[in-house]
Each structure stands twice: as structure tokens, then as C-alpha cells.
Backbone bond lengths (Angstrom), bond angles and torsions (degrees), N, CA, C in turn:
res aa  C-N    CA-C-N  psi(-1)  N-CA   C-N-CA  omega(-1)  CA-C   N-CA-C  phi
1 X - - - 1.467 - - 1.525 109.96 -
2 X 1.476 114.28 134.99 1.365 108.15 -177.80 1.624 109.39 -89.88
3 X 0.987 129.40 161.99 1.681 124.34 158.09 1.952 99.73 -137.16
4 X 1.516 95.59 159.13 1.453 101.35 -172.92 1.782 86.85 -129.92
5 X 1.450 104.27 131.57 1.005 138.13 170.47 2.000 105.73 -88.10
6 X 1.273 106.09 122.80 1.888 114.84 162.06 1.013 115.86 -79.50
7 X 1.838 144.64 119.13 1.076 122.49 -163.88 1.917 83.00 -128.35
8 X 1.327 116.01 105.80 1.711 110.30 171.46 1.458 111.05 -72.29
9 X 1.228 135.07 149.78 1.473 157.58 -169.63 0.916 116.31 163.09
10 X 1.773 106.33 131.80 1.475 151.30 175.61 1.778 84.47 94.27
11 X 1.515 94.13 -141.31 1.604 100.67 -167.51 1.518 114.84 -96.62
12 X 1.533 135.13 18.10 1.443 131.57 -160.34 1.265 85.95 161.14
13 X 1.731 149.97 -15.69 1.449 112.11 176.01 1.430 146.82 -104.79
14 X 0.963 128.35 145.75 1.514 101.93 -166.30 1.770 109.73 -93.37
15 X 1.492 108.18 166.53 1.374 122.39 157.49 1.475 105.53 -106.66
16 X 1.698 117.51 168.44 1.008 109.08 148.47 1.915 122.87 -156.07
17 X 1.380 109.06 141.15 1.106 100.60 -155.32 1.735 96.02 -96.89
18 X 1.578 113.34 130.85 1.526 113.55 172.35 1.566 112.39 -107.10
19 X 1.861 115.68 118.67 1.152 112.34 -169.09 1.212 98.50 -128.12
20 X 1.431 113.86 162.13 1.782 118.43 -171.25 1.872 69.54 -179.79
21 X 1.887 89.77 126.41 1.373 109.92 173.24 1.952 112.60 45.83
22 X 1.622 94.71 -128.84 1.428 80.95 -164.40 1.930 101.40 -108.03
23 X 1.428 82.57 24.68 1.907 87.30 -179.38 1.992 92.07 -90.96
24 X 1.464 111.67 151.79 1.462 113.18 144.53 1.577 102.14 -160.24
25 X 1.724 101.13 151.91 1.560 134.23 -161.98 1.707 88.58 -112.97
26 X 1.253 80.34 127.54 1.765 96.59 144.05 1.723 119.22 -101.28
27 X 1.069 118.11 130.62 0.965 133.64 173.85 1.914 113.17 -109.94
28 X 1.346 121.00 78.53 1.330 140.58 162.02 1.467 109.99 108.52
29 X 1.043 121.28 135.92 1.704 112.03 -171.21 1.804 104.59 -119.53
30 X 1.324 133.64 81.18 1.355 143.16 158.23 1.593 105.71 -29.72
31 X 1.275 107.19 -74.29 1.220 114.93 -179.82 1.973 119.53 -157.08
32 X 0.939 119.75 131.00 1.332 132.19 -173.41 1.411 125.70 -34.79
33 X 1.730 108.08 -58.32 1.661 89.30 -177.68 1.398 145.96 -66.42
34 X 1.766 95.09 -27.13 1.187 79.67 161.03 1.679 147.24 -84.01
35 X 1.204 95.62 -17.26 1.725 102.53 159.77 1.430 116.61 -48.78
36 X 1.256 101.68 -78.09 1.739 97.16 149.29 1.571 132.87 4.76
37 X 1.426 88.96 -75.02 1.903 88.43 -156.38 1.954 85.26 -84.37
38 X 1.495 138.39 -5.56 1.098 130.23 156.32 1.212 123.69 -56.96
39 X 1.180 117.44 -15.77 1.647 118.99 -158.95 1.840 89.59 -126.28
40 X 0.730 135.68 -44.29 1.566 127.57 170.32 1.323 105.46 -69.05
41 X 1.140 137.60 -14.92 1.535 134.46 162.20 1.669 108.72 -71.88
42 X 1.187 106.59 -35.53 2.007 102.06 -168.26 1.915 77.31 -107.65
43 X 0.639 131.39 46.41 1.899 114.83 173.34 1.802 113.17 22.24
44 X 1.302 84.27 75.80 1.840 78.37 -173.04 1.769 87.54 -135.67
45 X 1.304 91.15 159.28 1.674 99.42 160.96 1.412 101.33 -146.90
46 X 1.319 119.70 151.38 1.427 157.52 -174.11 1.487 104.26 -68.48
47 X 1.545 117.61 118.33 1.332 116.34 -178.54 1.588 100.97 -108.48
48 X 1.010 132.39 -1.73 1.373 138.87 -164.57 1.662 120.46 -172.12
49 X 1.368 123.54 157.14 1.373 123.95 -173.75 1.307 98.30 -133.28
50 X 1.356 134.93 154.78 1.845 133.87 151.25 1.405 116.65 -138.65
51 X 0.799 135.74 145.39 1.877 154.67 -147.78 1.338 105.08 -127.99
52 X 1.310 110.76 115.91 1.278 106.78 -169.24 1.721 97.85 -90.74
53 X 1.682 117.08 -7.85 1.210 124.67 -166.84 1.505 140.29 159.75
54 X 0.864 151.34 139.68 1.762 147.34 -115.60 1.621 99.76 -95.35
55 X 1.224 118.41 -11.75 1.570 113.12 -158.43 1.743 106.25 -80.12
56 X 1.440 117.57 129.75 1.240 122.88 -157.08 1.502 113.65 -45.24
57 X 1.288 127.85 -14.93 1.754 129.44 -163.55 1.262 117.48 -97.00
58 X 1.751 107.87 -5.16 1.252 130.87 167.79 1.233 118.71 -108.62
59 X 1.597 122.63 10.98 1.384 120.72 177.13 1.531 107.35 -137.12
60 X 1.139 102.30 -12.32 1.509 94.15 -166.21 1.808 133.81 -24.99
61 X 1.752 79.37 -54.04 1.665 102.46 -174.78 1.600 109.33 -73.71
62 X 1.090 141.59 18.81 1.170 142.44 -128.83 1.980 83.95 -98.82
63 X 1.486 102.55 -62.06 1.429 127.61 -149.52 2.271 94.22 -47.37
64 X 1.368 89.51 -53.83 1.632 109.06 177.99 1.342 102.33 -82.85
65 X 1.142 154.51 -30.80 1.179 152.77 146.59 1.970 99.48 -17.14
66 X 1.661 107.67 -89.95 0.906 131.06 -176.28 1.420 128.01 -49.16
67 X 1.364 97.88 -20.98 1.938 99.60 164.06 1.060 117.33 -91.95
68 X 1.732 121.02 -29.99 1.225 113.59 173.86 1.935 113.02 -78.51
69 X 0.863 130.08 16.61 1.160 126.01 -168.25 1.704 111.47 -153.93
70 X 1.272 131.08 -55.63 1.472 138.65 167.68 1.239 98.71 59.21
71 X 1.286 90.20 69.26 1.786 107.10 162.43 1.204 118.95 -125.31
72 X 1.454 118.70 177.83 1.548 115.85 -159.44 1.497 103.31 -80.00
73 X 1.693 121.82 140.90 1.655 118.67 174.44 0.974 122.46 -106.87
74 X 1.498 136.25 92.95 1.391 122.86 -166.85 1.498 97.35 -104.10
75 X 1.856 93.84 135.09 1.436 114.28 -177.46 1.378 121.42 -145.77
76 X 1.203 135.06 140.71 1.308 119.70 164.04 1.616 130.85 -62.91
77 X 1.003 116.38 137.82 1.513 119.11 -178.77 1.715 119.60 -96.05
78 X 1.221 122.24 167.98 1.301 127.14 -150.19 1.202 116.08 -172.21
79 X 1.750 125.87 104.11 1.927 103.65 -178.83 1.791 108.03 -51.03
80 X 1.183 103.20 -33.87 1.687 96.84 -177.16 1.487 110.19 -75.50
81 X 1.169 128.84 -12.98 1.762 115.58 -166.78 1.843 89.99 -149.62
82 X 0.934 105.39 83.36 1.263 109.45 176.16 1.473 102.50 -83.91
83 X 1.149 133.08 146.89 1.920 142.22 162.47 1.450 105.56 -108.64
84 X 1.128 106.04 90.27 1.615 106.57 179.52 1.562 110.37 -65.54
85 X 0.899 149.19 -23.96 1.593 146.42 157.26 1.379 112.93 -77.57
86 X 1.529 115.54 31.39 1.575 125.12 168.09 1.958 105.11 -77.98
87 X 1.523 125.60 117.54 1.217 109.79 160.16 0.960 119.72 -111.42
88 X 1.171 148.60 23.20 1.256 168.85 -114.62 1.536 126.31 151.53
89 X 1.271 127.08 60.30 1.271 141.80 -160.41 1.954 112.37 -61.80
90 X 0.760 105.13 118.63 2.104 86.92 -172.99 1.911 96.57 -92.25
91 X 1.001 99.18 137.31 1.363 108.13 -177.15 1.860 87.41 -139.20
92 X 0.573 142.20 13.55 1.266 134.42 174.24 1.076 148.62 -168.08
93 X 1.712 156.65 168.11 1.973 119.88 -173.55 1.389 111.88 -90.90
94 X 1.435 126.24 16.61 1.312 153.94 -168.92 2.186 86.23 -50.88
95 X 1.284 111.52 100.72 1.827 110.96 171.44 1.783 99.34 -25.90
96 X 1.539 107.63 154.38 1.469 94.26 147.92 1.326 92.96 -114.16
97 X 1.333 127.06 -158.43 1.509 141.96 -177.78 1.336 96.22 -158.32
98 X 1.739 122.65 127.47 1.389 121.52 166.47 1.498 76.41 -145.00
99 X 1.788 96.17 133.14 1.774 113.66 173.71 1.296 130.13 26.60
100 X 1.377 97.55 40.69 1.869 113.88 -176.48 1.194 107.32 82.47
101 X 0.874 136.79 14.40 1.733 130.92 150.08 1.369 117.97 -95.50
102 X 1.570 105.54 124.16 1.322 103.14 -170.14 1.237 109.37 -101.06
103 X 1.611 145.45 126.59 1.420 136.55 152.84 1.006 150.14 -86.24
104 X 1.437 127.77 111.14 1.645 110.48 -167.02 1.601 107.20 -85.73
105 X 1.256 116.25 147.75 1.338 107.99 175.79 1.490 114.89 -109.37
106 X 1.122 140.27 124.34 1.616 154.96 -172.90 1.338 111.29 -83.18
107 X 1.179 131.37 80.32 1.799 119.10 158.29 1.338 119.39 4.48
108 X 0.932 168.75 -120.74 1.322 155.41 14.27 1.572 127.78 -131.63
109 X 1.194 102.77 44.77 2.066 107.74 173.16 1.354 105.14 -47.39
110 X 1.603 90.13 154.53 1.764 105.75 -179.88 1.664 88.62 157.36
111 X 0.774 113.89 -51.68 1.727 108.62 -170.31 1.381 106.66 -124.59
112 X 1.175 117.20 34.79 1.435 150.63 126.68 1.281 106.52 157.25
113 X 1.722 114.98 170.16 1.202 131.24 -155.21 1.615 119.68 -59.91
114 X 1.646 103.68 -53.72 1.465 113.00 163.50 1.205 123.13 -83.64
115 X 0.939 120.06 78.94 1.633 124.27 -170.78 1.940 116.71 -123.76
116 X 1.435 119.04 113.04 1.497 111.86 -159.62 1.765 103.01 -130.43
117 X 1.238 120.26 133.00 0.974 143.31 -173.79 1.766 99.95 -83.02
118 X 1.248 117.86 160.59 1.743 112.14 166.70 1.673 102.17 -158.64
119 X 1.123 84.08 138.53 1.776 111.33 -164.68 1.275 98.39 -132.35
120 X 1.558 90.90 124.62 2.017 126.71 -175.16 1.779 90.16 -108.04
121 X 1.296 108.34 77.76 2.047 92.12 158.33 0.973 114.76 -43.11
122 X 1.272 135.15 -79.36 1.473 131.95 163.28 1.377 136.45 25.24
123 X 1.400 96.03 -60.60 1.269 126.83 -153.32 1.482 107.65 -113.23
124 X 1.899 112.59 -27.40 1.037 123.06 -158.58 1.368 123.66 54.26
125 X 1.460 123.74 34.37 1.270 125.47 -158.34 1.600 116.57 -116.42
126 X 1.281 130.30 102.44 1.160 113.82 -177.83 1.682 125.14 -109.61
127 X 1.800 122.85 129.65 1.288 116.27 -162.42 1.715 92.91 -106.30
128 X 1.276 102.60 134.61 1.292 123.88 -154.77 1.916 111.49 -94.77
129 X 1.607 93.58 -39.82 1.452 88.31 173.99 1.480 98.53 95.15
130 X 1.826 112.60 -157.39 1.398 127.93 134.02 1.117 145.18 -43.53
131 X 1.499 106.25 -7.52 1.808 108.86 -164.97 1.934 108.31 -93.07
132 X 1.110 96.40 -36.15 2.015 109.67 -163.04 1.466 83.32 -112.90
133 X 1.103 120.17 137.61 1.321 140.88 139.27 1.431 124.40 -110.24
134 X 1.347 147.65 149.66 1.393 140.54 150.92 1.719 105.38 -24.88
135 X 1.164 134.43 125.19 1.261 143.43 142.95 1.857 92.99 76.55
136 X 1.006 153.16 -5.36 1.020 155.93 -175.99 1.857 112.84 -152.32
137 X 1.416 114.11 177.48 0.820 123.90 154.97 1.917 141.33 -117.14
138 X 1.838 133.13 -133.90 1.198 95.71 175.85 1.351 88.87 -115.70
139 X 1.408 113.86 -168.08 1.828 105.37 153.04 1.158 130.91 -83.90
140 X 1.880 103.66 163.92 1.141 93.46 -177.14 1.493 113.13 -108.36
141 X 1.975 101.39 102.06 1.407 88.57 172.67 1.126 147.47 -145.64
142 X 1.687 111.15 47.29 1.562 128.00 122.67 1.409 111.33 -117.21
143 X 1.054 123.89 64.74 1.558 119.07 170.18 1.549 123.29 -142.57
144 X 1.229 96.40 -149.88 1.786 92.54 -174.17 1.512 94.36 -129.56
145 X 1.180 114.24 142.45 1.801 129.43 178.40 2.009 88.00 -62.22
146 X 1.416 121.56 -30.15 1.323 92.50 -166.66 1.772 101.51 -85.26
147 X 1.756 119.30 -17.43 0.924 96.26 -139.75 2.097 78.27 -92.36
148 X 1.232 127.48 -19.68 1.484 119.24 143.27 1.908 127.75 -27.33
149 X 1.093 70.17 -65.51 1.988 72.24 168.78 1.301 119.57 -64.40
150 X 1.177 128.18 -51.37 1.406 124.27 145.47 1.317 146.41 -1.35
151 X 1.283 88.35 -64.52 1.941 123.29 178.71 1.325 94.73 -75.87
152 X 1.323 137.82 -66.46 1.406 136.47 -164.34 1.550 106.91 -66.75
153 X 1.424 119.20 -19.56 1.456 116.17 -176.04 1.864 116.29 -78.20
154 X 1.881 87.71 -10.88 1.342 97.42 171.42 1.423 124.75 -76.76
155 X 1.665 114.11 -3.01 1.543 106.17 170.87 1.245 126.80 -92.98
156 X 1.397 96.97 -0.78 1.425 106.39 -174.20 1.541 106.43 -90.32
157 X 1.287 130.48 19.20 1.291 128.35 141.18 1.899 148.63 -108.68
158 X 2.032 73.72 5.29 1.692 102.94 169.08 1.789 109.60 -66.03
159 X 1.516 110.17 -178.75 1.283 100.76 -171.12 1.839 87.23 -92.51
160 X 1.458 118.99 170.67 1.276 129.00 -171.89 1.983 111.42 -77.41
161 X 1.585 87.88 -22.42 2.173 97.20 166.19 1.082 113.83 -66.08
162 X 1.762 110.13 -20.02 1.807 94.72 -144.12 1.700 101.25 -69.20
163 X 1.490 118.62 139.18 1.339 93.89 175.93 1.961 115.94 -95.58
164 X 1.310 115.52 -162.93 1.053 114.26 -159.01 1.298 97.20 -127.77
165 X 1.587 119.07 133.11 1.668 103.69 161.19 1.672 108.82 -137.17
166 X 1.577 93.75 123.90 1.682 98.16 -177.28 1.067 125.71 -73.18
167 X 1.886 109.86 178.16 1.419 101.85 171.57 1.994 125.15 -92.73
168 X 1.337 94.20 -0.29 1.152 91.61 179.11 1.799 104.55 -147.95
169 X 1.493 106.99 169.94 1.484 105.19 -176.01 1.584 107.56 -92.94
170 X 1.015 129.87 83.97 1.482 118.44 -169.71 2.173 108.97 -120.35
171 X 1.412 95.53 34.51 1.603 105.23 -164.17 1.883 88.57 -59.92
172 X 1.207 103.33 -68.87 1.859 115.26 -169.74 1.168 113.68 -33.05
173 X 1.261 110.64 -48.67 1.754 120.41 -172.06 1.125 101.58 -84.66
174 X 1.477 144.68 -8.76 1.700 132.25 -165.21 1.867 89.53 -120.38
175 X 1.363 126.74 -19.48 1.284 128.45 175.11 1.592 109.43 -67.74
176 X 1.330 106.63 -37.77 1.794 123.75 162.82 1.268 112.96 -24.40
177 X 1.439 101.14 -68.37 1.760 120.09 -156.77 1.320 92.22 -80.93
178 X 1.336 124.39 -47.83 1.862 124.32 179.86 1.610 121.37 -34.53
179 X 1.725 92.39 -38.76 1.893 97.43 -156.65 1.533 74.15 -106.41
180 X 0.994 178.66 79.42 1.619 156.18 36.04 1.766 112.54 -38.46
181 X 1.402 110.25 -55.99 1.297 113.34 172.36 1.802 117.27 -40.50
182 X 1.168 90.58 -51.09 1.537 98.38 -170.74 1.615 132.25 -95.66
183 X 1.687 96.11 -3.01 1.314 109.96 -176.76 2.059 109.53 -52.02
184 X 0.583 115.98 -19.98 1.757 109.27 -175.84 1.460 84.81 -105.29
185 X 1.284 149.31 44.11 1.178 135.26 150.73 1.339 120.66 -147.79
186 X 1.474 123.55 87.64 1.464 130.68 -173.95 1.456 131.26 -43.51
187 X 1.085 124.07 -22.70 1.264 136.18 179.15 1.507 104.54 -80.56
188 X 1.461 106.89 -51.19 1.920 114.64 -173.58 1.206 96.48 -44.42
189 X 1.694 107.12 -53.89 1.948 117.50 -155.54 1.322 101.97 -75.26
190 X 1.322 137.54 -30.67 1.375 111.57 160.89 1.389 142.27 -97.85
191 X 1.330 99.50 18.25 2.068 119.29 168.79 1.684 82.77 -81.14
192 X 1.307 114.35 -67.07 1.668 111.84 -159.30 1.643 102.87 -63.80
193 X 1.357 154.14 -12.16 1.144 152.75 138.20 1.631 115.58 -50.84
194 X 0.906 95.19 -46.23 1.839 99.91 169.37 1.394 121.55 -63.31
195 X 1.228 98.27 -59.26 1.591 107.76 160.94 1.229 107.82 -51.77
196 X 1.425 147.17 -69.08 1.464 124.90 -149.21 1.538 118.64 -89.83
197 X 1.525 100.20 -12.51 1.722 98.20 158.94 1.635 106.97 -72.14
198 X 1.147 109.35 -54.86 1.557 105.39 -170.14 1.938 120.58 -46.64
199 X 1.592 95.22 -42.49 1.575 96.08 173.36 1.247 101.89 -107.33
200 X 1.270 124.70 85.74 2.142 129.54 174.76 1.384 111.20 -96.76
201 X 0.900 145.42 -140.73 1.455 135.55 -165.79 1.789 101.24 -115.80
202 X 1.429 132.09 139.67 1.433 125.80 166.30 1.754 102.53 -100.01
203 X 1.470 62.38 169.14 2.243 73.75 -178.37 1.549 99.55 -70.03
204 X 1.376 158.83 170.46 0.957 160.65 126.29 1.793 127.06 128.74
205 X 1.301 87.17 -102.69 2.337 90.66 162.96 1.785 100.25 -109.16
206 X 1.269 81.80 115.48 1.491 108.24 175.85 1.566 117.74 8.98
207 X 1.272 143.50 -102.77 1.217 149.05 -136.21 1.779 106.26 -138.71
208 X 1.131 97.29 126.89 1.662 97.78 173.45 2.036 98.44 -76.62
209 X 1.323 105.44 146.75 1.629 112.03 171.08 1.260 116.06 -61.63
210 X 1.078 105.36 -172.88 1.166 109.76 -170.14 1.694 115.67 -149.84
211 X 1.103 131.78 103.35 1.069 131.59 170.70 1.525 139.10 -16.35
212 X 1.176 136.31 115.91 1.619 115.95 -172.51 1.690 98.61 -59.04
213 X 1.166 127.90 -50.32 1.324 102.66 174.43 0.882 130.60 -6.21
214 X 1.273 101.56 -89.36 1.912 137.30 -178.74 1.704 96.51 -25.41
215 X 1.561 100.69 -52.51 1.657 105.19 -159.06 1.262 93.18 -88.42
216 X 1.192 171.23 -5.26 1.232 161.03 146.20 1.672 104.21 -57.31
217 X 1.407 116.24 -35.12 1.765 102.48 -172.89 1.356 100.74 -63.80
218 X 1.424 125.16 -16.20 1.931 103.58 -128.23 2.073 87.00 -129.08
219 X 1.851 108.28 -50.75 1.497 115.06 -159.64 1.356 105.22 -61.02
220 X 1.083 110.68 143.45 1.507 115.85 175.03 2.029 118.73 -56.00
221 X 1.784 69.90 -59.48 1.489 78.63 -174.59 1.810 136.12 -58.69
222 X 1.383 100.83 -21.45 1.618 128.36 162.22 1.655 103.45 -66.98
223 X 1.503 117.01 -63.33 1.592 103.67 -174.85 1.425 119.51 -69.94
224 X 1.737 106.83 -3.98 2.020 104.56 153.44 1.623 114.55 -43.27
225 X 1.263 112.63 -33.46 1.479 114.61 -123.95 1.618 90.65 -87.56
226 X 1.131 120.03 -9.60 1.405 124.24 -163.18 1.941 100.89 -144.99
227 X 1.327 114.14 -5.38 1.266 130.36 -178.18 1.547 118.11 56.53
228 X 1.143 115.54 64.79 1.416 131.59 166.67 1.617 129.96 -98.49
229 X 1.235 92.75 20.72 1.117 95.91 160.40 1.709 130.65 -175.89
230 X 1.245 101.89 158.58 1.789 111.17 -169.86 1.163 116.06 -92.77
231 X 1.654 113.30 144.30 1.318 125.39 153.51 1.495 137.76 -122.48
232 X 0.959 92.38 152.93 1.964 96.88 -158.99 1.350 131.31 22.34
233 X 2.007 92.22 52.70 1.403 105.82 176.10 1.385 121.16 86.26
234 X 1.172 125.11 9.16 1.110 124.39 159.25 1.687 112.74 -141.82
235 X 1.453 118.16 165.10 1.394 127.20 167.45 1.202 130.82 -62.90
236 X 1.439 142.76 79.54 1.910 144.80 -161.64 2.298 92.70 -48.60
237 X 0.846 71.01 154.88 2.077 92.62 166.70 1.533 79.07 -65.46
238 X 1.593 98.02 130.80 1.685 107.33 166.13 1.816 105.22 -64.34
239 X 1.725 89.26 177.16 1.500 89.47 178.15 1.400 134.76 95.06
240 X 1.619 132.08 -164.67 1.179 137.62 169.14 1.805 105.54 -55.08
241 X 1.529 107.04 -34.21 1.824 95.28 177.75 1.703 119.95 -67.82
242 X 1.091 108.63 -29.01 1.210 91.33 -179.89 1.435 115.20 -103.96
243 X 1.409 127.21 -3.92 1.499 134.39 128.04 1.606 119.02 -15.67
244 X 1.118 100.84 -48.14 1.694 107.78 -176.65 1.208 95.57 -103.24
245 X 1.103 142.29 -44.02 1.654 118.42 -172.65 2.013 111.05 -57.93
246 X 1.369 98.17 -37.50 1.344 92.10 171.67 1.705 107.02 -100.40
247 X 0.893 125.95 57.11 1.569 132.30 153.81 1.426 91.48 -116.44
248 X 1.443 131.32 -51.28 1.597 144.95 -174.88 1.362 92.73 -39.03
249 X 1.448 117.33 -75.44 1.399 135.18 -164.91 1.669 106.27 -49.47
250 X 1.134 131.65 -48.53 1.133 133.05 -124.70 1.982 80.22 -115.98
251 X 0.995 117.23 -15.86 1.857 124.76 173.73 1.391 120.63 -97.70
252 X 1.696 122.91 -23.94 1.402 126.13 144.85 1.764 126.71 -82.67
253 X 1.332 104.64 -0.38 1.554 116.62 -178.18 1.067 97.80 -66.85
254 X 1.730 119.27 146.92 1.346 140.86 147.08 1.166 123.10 -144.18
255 X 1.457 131.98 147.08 1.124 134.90 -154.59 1.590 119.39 -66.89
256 X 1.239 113.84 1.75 1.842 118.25 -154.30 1.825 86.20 -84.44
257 X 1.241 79.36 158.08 2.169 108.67 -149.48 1.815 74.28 -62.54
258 X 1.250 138.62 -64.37 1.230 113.14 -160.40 1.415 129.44 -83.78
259 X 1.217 102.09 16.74 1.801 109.98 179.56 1.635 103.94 -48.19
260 X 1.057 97.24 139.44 2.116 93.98 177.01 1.520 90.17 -127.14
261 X 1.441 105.01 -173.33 1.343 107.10 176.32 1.800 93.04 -140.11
């Protein structure tokens, strides 16, 4: 049986540790100690690492990570974001396997070029990285709005349980833009009320997941993908266009009482 551990670090990001028996995965390293003092608390050590991607808030801990542990790092590579403590380079969706955990790895550029998703069947568990957020997504910024749309069109062939776990906590601030977005539309405003009582904060490791279901009724950026939904009263061009009109929206947004859209 697998279980996934929430590991919070820095100011909004998560780690996460995947354990089944006496194997456990890190899945993104922010910063070291606290992964650390998680795993010297349950007597565990780290047989493996994976990178969902080069951007410094996901690697930080890597360097101390890797001395205290000297395990294998699989990461994507990048002339721009190189991970020099990469031993295990992913170039492809080729499973890995570390101590009976199997990983699939997901393509997925859009909010930058090397950017990889990883999927536990098993577990039904999918770690999202930069790409999925709770109720939103990340930016896009070295990529292409299509090759974002793209990537996200890839969940729509996961099963509807699998749940999702991001790279950062950004539910509060993306629930913001939701209930402005959706205010002239009664149905939106009470899926996203449903939703945010149902997933509220637990006592302990951060945030219970969340189902792609769940996140297909409510995220904006998912009901682009199939065009379900309106803005300021009218219907956007389905597709990658209105993908970007609400990436536009959602990157000049701020919370002040008269923001409109």
C-alpha cells in the first residue's frame, strides 16, 4: 500500500514524500530540513528523489538532501535550468521503478519547457508540479499558452479518482479570482462553495487532495479545455484562446474589492 506524506516548505511549497513498505520517494525538494527531520522522525531513509522541474523553489534542498541520503535524482534537464545533482536524467515517459514503486512520468511544458508530471497508478496519485494548482493553474513563463493547454489536456485522460497533489499551496488566492470570475453565474458560485467547504484546511500535513473530478467541476482553467465557461457575459472561442484570455485575466488580477474582470 502506498501512502503520500505533505511535506510544507519555504512559504507556499510543498514536498512530498511517497512511501509503500520500507521504500520512500521524495517527490520535489524546496528545501531540506524539513524533509529531513520527517524522515528521522518515522526512521526512514530516501531511496530515490524526482523533479518535477528546474525552477529554484523546487530544488533548493537538493545539495543537503543528497549528502544526507545519496540516492538516485531523477530530473529533467534543460540548457537553461540545468540540476547539477541530476543522476538520472528523464528524457522520456519510459515508468521508472524504485523498490516497487512504479512512476510514470508525464511531459508536460507550458510553464516552462522541461516540465514533468508523475503518476503512481497504484496509488492513483498524480504530482502536478507547476502545471495544476487547486482552482487555478501556474504561469506561463517560458512557454507557449498552446503548449500549457496541451499539458492540461493530458488529464483529461486520467481516471476521474486520480487525485492531484501540487506544487504549491495557492487554494485562497486562486478561490479569489474564481468567486469574481463567476459571480454572474449561479451554478459556477455554488460548485466553488462546495468545493471549498469540502476541501478546508485539516489539522496536521497540509491539505487533503483533491480529485480531478472535483477540479474539473469548479477550475477555470480545466473548463477552457472543453469551453464551459463564460466571461463577462459572453462565450470566449473554445480552446487554447480562451486558455489565454484567462491566464491574461488571472496575471493582472488583484484582490482589491473593485477589481472587475
Amino acid at each position: 500500500m502506498v501512502t503520500i506524506h505533505t511535506i510544507a516548505c519555504l512559504k507556499d511549497n510543498f514536498a512530498y514524500i511517497v512511501e509503500k513498505g520500507n521504500t520512500c520517494l521524495c517527490i520535489d525538494v524546496p528545501e531540506a530540513e524539513p524533509i529531513i527531520r520527517f524522515l528521522l522522525q518515522r526512521g526512514k531513509k530516501l531511496q530515490g528523489i524526482l523533479i518535477t522541474h528546474g525552477h529554484w523553489d523546487h530544488i533548493e534542498g537538493l545539495e543537503d538532501i543528497y549528502a544526507a541520503y545519496n540516492c538516485p535524482i531523477y530530473a529533467p534537464q534543460h540548457p537553461n535550468y540545468l540540476i547539477p545533482q541530476t543522476t538520472h536524467p528523464i528524457q522520456s515517459a519510459d515508468p521508472i521503478s524504485i523498490g516497487g514503486i512504479t512512476i510514470e512520468p508525464l511531459f508536460t511544458p507550458g510553464h516552462m519547457p522541461a516540465h514533468w508530471n508523475f503518476f503512481i497508478r497504484e496509488a492513483e496519485a498524480l504530482f502536478t508540479g507547476d502545471l495544476l494548482f487547486r482552482l487555478g493553474c501556474g504561469r506561463i513563463l517560458d512557454g507557449t499558452p498552446q503548449d500549457f493547454f496541451n499539458s492540461l489536456m493530458r488529464y483529461t485522460a486520467l481516471a476521474p479518482q486520480t487525485r492531484f497533489y501540487p506544487g504549491h499551496e495557492y487554494t485562497r488566492a486562486n478561490s479569489y479570482f474564481c468567486e469574481k470570475l463567476y459571480q454572474h453565474d449561479p451554478s459556477l458560485s455554488e460548485k466553488l462553495k462546495t468545493y471549498l467547504e469540502k476541501h478546508s484546511r485539516r489539522e496536521g500535513e497540509g491539505f487533503e487532495a483533491v480529485t480531478l473530478r472535483d477540479e474539473f467541476e469548479v477550475n477555470p482553467f480545466l473548463l477552457s479545455l472543453d469551453n464551459k465557461l463564460w466571461i463577462s457575459g459572453k462565450r470566449e472561442d473554445p480552446g487554447v484562446s480562451l486558455f489565454r484570455t484567462l491566464r491574461i485575466l488571472k496575471d493582472s488580477f488583484s484582490n482589491k474589492p473593485r477589481q472587475s474582470l
